[in-house]
Structures are given as C-alpha cells and as structure tokens.
C-alpha atoms as one frame of an Amber mdcrd trajectory, in Angstrom:
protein
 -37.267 -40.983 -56.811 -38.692 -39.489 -60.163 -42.132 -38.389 -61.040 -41.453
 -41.413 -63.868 -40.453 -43.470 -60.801 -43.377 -42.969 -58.658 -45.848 -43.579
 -61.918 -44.292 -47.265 -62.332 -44.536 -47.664 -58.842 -48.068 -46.908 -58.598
 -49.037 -48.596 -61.688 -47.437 -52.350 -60.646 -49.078 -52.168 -56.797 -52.444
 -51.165 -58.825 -52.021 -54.290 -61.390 -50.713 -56.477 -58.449 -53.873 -55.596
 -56.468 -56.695 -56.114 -59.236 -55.157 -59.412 -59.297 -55.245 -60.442 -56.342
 -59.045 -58.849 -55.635 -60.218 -61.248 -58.202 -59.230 -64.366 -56.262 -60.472
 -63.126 -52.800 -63.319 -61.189 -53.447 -66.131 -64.001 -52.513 -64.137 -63.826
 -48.925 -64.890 -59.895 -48.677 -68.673 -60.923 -49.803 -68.871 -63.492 -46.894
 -67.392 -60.905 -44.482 -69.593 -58.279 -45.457 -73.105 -60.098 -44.897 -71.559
 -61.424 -41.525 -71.003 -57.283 -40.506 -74.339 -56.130 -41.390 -76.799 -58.963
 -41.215 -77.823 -60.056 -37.590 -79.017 -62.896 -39.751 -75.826 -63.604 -41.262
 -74.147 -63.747 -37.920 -76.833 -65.485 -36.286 -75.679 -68.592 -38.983 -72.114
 -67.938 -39.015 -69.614 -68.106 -41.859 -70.713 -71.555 -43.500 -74.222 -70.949
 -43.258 -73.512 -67.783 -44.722 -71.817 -69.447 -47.869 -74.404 -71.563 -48.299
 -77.064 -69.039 -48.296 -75.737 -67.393 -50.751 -75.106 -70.412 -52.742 -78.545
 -71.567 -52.894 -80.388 -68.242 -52.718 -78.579 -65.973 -55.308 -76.237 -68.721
 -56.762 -72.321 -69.002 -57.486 -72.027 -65.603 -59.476 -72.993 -63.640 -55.984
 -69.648 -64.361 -54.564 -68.158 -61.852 -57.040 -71.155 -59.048 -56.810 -69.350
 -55.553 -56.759 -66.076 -57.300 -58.416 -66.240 -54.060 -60.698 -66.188 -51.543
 -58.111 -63.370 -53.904 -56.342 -61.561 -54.070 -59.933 -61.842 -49.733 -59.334
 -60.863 -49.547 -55.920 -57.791 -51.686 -56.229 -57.204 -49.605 -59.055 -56.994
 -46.218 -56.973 -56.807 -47.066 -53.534 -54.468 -49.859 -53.534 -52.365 -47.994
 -56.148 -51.301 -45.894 -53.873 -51.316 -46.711 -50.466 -49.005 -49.591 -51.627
 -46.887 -47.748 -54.677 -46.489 -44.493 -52.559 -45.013 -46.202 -49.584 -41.286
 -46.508 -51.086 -41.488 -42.900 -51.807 -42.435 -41.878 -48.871 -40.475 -43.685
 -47.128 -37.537 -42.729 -49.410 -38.510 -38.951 -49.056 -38.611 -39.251 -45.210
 -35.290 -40.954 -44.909 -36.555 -44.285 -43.857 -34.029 -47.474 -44.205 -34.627
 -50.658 -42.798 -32.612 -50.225 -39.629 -35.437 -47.182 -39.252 -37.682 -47.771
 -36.334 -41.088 -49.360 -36.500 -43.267 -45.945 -35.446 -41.181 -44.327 -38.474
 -42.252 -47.335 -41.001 -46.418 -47.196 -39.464 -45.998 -43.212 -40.196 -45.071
 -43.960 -43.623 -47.694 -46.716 -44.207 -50.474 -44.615 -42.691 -49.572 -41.357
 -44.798 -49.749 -43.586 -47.829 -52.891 -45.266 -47.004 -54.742 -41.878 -45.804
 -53.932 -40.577 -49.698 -55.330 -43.833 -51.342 -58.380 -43.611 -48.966 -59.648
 -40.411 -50.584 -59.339 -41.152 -53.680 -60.827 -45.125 -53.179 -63.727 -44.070
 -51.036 -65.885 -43.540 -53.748 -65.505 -47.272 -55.303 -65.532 -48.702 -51.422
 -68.996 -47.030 -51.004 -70.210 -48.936 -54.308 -68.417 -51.925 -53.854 -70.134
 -52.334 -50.198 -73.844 -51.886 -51.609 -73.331 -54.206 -54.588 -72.122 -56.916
 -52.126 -75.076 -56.773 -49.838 -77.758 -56.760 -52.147 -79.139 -59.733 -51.387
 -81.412 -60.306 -54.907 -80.505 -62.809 -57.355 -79.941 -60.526 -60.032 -77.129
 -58.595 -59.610 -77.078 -54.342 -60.184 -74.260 -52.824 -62.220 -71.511 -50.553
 -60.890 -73.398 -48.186 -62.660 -76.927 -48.206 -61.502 -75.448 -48.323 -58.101
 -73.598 -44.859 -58.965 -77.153 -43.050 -60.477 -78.617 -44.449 -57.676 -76.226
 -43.170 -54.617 -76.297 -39.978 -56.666 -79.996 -40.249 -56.804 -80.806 -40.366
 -53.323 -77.364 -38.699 -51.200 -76.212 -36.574 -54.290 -72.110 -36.614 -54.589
 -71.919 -36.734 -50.490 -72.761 -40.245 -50.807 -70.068 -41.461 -52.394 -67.868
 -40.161 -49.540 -69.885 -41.989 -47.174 -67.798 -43.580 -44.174 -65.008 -41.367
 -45.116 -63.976 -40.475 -41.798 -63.653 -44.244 -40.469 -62.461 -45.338 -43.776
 -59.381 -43.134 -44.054 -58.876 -44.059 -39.982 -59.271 -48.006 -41.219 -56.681
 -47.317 -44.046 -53.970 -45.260 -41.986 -53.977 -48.370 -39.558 -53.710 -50.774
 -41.789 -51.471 -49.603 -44.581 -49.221 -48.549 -41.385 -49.954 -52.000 -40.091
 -49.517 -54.017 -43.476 -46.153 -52.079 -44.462 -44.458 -51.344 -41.759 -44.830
 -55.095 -40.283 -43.657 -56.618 -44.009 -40.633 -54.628 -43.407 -39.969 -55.346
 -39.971 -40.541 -59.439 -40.787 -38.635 -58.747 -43.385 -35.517 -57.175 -41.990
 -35.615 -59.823 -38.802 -35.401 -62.658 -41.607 -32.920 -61.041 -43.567 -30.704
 -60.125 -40.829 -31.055 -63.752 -38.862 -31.184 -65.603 -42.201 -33.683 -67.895
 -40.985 -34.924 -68.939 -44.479 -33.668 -67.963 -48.415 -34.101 -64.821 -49.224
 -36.727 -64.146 -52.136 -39.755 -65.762 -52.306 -39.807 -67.196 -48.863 -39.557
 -64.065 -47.355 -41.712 -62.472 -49.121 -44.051 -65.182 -48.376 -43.407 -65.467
 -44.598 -43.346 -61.495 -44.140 -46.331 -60.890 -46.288 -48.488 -63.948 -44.178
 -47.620 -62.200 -40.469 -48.591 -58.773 -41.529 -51.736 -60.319 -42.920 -52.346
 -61.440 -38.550 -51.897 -58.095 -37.202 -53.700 -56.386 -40.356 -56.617 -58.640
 -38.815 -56.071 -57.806 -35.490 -55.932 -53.942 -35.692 -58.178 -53.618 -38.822
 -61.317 -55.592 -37.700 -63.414 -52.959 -35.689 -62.691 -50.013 -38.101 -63.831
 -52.043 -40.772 -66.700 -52.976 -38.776 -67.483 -49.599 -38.307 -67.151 -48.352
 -42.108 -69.493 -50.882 -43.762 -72.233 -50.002 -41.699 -71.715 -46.478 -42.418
 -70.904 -46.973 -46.055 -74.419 -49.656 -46.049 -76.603 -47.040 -44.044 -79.838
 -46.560 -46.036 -81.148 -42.873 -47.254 -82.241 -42.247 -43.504 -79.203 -41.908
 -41.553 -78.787 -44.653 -37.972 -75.724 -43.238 -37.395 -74.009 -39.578 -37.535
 -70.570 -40.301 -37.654 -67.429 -42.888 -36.443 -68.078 -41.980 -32.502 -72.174
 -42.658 -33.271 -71.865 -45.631 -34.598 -69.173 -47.277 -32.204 -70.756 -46.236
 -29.462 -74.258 -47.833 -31.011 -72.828 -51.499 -32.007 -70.766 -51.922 -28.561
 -73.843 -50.993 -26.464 -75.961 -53.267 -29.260 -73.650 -56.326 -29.496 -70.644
 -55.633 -26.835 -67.134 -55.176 -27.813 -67.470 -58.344 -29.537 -69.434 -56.835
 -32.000 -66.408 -54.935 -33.505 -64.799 -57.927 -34.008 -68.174 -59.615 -36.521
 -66.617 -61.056 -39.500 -63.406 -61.674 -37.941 -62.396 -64.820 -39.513 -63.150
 -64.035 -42.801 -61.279 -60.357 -42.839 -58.474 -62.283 -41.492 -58.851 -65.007
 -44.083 -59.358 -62.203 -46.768 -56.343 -60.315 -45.651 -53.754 -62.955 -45.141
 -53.767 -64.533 -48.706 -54.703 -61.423 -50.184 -51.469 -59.473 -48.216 -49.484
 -62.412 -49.669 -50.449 -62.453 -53.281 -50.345 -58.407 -53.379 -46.845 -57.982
 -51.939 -45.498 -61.100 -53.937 -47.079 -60.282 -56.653 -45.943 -56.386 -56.885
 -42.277 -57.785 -56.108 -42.361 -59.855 -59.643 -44.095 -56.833 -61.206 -41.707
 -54.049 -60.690 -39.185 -55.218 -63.213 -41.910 -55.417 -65.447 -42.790 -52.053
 -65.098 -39.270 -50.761 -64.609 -39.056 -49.795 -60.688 -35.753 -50.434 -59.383
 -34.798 -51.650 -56.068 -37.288 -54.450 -53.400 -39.725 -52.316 -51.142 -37.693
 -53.670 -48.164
C-alpha cells in the first residue's frame, strides 16, 4: 500500500468517525457522569439524563463535542485507517488467525492513542463540568496548561493507550472474524448486512473488554490539580477496594450502548466512504 494509499485511508475512517461522534456523543456524556460521580451512580442512567436535562438543559448532552470532533479526527483516524496497512504489511488475510488480527488492531490503536490523548483529556473535562454554561475547547486547553503545564494533556496516557490496544484489537479483529464466519457460511447477503451484523457483535465484546480500562482513564484524565491517584496500578487498586470489582464495570450500559451503534455507523460508514476517497479493496 502507498503513502497516497494510507493518506485516503486515514482520511475516510477520520470523516466516518466525526460522523458518527456527533450522533452518540450525549451517550459518552451519560457514561461519563455515571464513572465519576458517586452521585450519578447512586441515580443510575435515567436519573442521570434527567439531571442533566433539567439542571444544565438539552445543549449539555453535546459538551466537549469539539474536542470529540478532534479526537475522532486523530485518534480514530488512525487506529481505524492504519489497520489495513498493517495488516497488509504483516501479511494478514482473512484465513489469518484471530491473535494475528488483535496484534494488528492493538498496534493501530496504540499509534492513534498518542496522538488522541490530548483531545481525550479535554473532551473528558468539558463533559463533566457540571455548570450550565458550557467552557470552550479552548479555555479548557489554557486552563490544563495553566495548572499541569503540557504534562496534562497526556494525562491517563498509560491506561488510555492500554484501553485503545484492547479495543482497537477487540473492535477489528472481531469485525473480521464475524465477518469471515458470515462470508464463508453465507448466512445472510453480503454487503450491508454484514457489515451491519459484524460491526453490532464487535460492539458486545468492545463492551465487555473495554469497560474497566475506560473506567480507569476518566478518572485519571478527570483528577483535579492535586493528584488521588499515581498511575493505572494506583488507581485500580483504589476503585476495587472503594466500590469492588463492580466498580470497573460503572457506566456499563451506556459504553456498551455508545459502542455498539457507534461501532456500526463507523465501520459502515468508512465502507461507503472509501470509494469516495479512492481506497481500493473492503477492510475484510
């Protein structure tokens, strides 16, 4: 594959994304109060919603939808338009095995990780701020700066680049595995449908493996100036002893909810995008 190739590539999963962001960001919001608000949790996921509704009003379900629009941009560029070339530079086909596929997913999701961590750490401080009037991308960035200098913005790094290795390896390497099982039984049309049906299963075991490392990085990424925890093992070790193992799993639901449609719309929609942008060949 080109340098030319690899542009397109990343360009249509980064278009797909911001797409698809825009829909399902008020799930993220919802998901986000429930991981770092006992009172959130204490209410659940509709009282939650409604909270927000009648406190800060319809327009809080998209707080941080800039810094999302950013992240998608850079993280989701990659991790999703560098999988095909990776997996084409390590030799991968679909007959490949599974632990091959994850490999490729996780290398791909480590690079967009770095480069998205940034926007995550905004994106996860616009969300929970809790005031009616929202504050900009921007006066988030002066203040992170502010306070934690350029450190801040890599915040949660550490669990965030673990959160994206499992689930880009989850998310692509169980789209092509659905995939190939469909396409080789012939259960349903090819197309659409498969997409569709592949996309909606990896979206279940995204949830599954996903949840407690995403627990994990928005409280790092949401810590205030004075530190509660020092690092991934800290903080773990902190919320299970706090809340029990159950406590990884806060906001379950709603991640799940988030990631199934949103796993759906992004590989669909990057499918129907690549001709636009001139990539050749389906990511399966």
């Amino acid at each position: 594959m080109s340098y030319q190739d690899i542009i397109r590539n990343v360009s249509a999963a980064g278009s797909s994304a911001v797409i698809a962001v825009t829909g399902i960001h008020p799930i993220d919001v919802v998901k986000t109060r429930l991981q770092v608000s006992d009172g959130a949790r204490s209410v659940g996921i509709g009282g939650t919603v409604v909270s927000i509704w009648k406190k800060e009003g319809i327009p809080a379900f998209w707080k941080g939808i800039g810094a999302a629009w950013w992240r998608e941009s850079s993280y989701t560029s990659l991790r999703l338009g560098l999988y095909g070339p990776i997996k084409q530079g390590l030799g991968i086909t679909p007959e490949s095995s599974f632990l091959l596929k994850f490999t490729a997913g996780s290398l791909a999701g480590a690079i967009g990780s770095l480069a998205g961590n940034p926007f995550d750490v905004m994106k996860t401080r616009m969300m929970t701020n809790e005031g009616k009037t929202s504050i900009t991308m921007f006066q988030t960035a002066l203040d992170i700066y502010k306070y934690q200098t350029y450190r801040g913005f890599y915040r949660g790094l550490e669990a965030n680049m673990m959160r994206a290795c499992v689930l880009n390896g989850t998310k692509m390497s169980c789209y092509d595995q659905i995939t190939y099982a469909i396409q080789k039984t012939q259960m349903i049309p090819s197309g659409l449908p498969t997409q569709f049906l592949a996309a909606f299963g990896a979206g279940f075991f995204m949830a599954t493996t996903v949840a407690p490392f995403d627990m994990i990085r928005t409280q790092l990424m949401n810590q205030p100036v004075k530190k509660e925890y020092s690092g991934f093992m800290d903080c773990l070790i902190k919320i299970v002893s706090k809340q029990g193992v159950q406590g990884l799993y806060s906001g379950f639901i709603p991640i799940w909810a988030r990631f199934a449609p949103t796993t759906c719309l992004q590989l669909i929609i990057f499918e129907q995008l690549k001709p636009v942008f001139g990539v050749k060949g389906k990511m399966e």
